[in-house]
C-alpha positions in Angstrom: -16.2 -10.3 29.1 -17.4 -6.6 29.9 -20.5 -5.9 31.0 -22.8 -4.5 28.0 -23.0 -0.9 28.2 -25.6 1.3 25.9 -23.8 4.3 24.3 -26.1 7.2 23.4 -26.1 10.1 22.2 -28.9 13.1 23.2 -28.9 16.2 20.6 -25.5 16.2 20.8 -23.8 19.6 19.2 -20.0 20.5 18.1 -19.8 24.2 17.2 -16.4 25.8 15.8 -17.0 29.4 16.4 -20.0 30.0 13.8 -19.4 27.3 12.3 -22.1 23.7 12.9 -20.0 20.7 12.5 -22.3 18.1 14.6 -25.9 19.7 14.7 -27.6 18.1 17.4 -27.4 14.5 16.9 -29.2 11.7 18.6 -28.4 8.2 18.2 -28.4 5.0 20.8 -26.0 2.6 19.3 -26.8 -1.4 19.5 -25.0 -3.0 22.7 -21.9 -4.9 21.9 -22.6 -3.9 18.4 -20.3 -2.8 15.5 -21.0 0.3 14.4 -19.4 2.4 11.2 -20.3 5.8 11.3 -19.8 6.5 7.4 -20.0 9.8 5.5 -17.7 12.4 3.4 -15.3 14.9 4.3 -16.6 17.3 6.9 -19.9 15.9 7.6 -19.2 15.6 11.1 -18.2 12.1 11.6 -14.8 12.5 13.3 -16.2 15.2 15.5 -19.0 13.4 16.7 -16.0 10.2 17.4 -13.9 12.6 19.1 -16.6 14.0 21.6 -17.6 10.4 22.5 -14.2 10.1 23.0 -13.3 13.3 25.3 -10.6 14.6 22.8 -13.3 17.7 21.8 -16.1 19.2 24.8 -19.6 18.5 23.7 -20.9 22.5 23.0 -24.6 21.0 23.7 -26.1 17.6 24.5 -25.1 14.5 26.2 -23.5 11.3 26.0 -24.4 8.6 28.1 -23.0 5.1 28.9 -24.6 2.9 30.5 -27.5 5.6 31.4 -24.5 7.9 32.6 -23.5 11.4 31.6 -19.7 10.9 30.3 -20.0 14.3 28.5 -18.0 16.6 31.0 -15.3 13.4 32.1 -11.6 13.4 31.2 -10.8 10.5 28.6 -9.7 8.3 30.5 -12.7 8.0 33.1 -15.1 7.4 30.6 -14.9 3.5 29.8 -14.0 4.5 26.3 -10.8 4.3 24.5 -9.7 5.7 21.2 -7.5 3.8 18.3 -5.9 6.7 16.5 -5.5 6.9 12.3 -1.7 7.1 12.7 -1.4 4.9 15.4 0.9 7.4 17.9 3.3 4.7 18.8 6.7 5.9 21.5 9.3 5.1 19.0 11.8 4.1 21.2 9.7 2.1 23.5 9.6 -1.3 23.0 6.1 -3.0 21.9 5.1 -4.2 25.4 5.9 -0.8 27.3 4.1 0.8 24.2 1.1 -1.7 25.0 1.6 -1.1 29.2 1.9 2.7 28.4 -1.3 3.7 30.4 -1.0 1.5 33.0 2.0 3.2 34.4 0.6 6.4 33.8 -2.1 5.2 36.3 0.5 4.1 38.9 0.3 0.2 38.1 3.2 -1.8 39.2 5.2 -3.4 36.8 4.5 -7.0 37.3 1.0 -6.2 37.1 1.3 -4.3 33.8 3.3 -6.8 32.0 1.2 -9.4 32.9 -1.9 -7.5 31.0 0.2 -6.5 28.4 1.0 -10.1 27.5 -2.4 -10.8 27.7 -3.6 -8.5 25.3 -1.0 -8.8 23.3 -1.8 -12.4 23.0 -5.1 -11.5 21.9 -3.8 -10.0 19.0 -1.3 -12.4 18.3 1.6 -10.3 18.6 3.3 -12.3 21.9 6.5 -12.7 19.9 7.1 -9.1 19.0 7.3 -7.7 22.9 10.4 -6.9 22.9 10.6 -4.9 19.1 10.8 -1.4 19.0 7.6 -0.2 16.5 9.9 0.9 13.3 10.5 -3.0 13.5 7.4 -3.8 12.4 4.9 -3.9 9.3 2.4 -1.7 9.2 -0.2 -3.7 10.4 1.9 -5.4 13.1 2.0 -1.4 14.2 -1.6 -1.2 13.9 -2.3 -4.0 16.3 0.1 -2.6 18.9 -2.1 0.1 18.9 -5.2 -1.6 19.2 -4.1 -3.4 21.9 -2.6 -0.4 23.5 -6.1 0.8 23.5 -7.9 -2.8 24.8 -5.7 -2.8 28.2 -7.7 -0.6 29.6 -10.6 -2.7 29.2 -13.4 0.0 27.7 -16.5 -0.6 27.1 -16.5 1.0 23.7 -13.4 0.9 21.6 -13.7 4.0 19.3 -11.4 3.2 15.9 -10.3 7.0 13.7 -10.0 5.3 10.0 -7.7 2.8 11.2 -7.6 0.6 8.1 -6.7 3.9 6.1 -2.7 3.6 5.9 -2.7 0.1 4.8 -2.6 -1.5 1.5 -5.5 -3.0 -0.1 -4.4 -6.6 0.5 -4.1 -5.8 4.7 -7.3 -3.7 4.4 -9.1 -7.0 4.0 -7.2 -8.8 6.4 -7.2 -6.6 9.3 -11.0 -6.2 8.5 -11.5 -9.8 9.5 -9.4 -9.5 12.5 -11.4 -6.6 13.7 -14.6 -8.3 13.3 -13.2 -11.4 15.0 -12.1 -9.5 18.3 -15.1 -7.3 18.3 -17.2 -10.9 18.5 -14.8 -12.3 20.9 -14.4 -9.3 23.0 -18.3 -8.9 23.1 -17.4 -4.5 23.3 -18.6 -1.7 21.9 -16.8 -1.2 18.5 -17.8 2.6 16.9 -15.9 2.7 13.5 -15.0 6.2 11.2 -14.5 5.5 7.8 -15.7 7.2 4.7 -15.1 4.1 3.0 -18.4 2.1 2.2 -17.5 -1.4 1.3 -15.4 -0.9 5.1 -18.4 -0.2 6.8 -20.5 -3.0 4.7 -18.2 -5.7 5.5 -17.6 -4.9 9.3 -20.6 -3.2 10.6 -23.8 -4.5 12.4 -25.1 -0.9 11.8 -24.0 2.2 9.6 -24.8 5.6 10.9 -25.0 7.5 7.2 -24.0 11.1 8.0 -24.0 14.2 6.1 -23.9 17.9 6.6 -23.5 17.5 10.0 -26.4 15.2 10.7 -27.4 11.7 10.6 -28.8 10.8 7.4 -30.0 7.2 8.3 -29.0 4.7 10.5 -29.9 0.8 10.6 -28.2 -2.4 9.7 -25.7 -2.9 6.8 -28.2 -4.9 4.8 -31.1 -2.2 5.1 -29.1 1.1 4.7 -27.5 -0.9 1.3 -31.2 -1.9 0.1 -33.7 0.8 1.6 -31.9 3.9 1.2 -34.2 6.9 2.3 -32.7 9.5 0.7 -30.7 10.3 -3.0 -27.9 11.4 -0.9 -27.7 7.9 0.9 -28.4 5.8 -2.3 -25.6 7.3 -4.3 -23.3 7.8 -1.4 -23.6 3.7 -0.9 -23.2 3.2 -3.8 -24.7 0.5 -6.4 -28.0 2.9 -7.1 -29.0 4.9 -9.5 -31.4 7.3 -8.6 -34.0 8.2 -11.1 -36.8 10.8 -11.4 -39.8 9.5 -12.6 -44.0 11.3 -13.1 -44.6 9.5 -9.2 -41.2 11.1 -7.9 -37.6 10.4 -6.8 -36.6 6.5 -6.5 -33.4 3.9 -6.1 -32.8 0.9 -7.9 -29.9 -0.9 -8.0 -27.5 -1.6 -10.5 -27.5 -4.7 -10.6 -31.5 -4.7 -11.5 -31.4 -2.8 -14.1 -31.3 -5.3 -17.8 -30.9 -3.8 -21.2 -33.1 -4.8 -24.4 -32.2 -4.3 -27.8 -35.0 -3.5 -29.2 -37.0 -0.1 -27.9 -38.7 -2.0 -25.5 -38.5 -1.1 -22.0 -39.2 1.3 -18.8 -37.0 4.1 -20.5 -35.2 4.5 -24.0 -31.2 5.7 -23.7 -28.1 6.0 -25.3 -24.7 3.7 -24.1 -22.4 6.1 -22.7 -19.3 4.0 -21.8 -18.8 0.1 -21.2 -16.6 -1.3 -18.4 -15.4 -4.6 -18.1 -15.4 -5.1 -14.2 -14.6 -9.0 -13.9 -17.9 -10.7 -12.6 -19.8 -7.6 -14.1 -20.3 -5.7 -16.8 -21.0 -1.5 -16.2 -23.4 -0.2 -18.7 -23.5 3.4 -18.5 -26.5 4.7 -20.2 -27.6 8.3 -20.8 -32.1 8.7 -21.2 -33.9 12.0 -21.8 -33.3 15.1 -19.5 -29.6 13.8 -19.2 -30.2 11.1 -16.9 -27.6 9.1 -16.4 -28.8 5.3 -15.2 -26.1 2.7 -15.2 -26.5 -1.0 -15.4 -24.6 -4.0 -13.7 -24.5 -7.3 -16.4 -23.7 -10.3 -15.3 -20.6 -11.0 -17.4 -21.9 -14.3 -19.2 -25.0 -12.1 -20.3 -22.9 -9.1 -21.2 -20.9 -11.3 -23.9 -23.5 -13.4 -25.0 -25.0 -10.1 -26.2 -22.8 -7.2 -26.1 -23.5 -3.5 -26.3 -21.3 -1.0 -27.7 -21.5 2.9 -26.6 -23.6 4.8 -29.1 -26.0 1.9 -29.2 -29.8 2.8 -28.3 -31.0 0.3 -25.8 -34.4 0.2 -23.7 -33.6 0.0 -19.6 -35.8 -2.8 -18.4 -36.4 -3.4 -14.2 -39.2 -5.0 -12.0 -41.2 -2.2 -10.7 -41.0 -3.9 -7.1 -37.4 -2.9 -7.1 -37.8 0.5 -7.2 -37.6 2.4 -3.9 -39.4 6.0 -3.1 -37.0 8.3 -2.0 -38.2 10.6 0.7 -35.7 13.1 -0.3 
């Protein structure tokens, strides 16, 4: 097992020209954690992988691992190793050579290389498949040749670009098991793009919420998902509504949010649209000042007492689930 290594990051900066796209971020990730960095289009999240990674220089700041400056190192003196979106397989070598690919480039002889190719390619359970060329194989038989490719070199953080994004639904879920499996087993590093957020609930220890080029909010799946600090984060997770009240800005969830027939209730609105969502019901309501708040039913209680859009409902919640929003 490799030695626990802290990655951190110390106002670290990307600039394009005039352009900010990582505006001094600072961040010391959880050892041997599972971490999903998680955010839009362009808010920096790639960037920020990539400079961990070597692929981009860091324009200001640090990165340390293990209490070291890996900032101005090539890639691959820095511990770390990247799993790309598209997976870069050599399509005309076979899987083990793909897997042994950096080995030879660092002068390993071949014995010695196969050897650690078969054992990694044991790990992820791809031993049969050696001697396959990668247009021989499913997609996600590809994508764990290419995880492997990146675990012989034995980093201590495996950095992973959307790599659940070219699979189909069904896989998605799979593969997300496997990854959680070998980060446990491997006891690594594992630092995770996606802008996906039931991804980054599902696999991550901790979510690193970014936006506009910083971090948002960082903390463990559970508290980023129930304590969001700001609107941004609580629609961006999903599951919230955000609604101004006379005391300010605050979250609820969906799901805590009941409807009343009668005008009883926190707010009075309208019912927008209905959705049938198998365990749950959507409500989508619409209160004064064109607030839109929707509501999660449990089926059972949907049915038993169903709403149709155009009906006037009251919105009823438990005060204690509201959460102040700082911005």
């Amino acid at each position: 097992m490799a030695m626990k290594q802290d990655l951190e990051l110390v106002s670290v900066t990307k600039r394009y020209g005039p352009t900010i796209a990582v505006d001094a971020i600072s961040h010391k990730f959880r050892p041997a954690g599972y971490a999903c960095l998680l955010g839009p289009s362009g808010c920096g999240k790639s960037s920020t992988l990539r400079m961990i990674a070597g692929h981009e220089t860091v324009s200001d700041g640090s990165i340390l691992l293990g209490g070291t400056d890996i900032s101005d190192l090539a890639p691959a003196k820095r511990g770390t190793a990247m799993m790309f979106q598209n997976y870069a397989l050599f399509p005309h070598l076979s899987v083990t050579d793909n897997v042994a690919f950096s080995l030879k480039m660092r002068g390993e002889d071949k014995s010695a290389r196969l050897k650690k190719a078969g054992e990694v390619l044991e790990l992820v359970d791809l031993s049969a498949l050696g001697d396959r060329l990668p247009d021989q194989l499913s997609g996600g038989q590809q994508q764990r040749v290419a995880l492997a490719r990146a675990l012989i070199t034995r980093p201590q953080v495996l950095l992973l670009d959307e790599p659940l994004s070219a699979l189909d639904p069904f896989l998605r879920i799979r593969m997300r098991g496997e990854l959680r499996k070998l980060q446990r087993e491997l006891g690594i590093s594992f630092v995770h793009v996606t802008h996906g957020q039931d991804e980054a609930l599902a696999l991550a220890d901790e979510i690193v919420v970014m936006n506009n080029a910083v971090i948002e909010q960082a903390g463990s799946a559970r508290d980023v998902f129930n304590a969001p600090k700001t609107a941004f984060v609580a629609q961006f997770m999903g599951g919230h509504n955000v609604i101004a009240l006379p005391k300010g800005r605050f979250a609820i969830r969906m799901d805590e949010v009941g409807l009343s027939q009668s005008e009883a209730g926190q707010l009075q609105g309208s019912i927008l649209a209905v959705e049938y969502q198998g365990a749950h019901v959507s409500v989508l309501t619409r209160i004064a000042g064109d607030q839109e708040i929707s509501a999660l039913v449990p089926e059972g209680v949907f049915f038993n007492n169903p709403f149709n859009p155009g009906d006037q409902v009251g919105l009823i919640w438990d005060d204690a689930k509201l959460h102040k929003l700082t911005a």
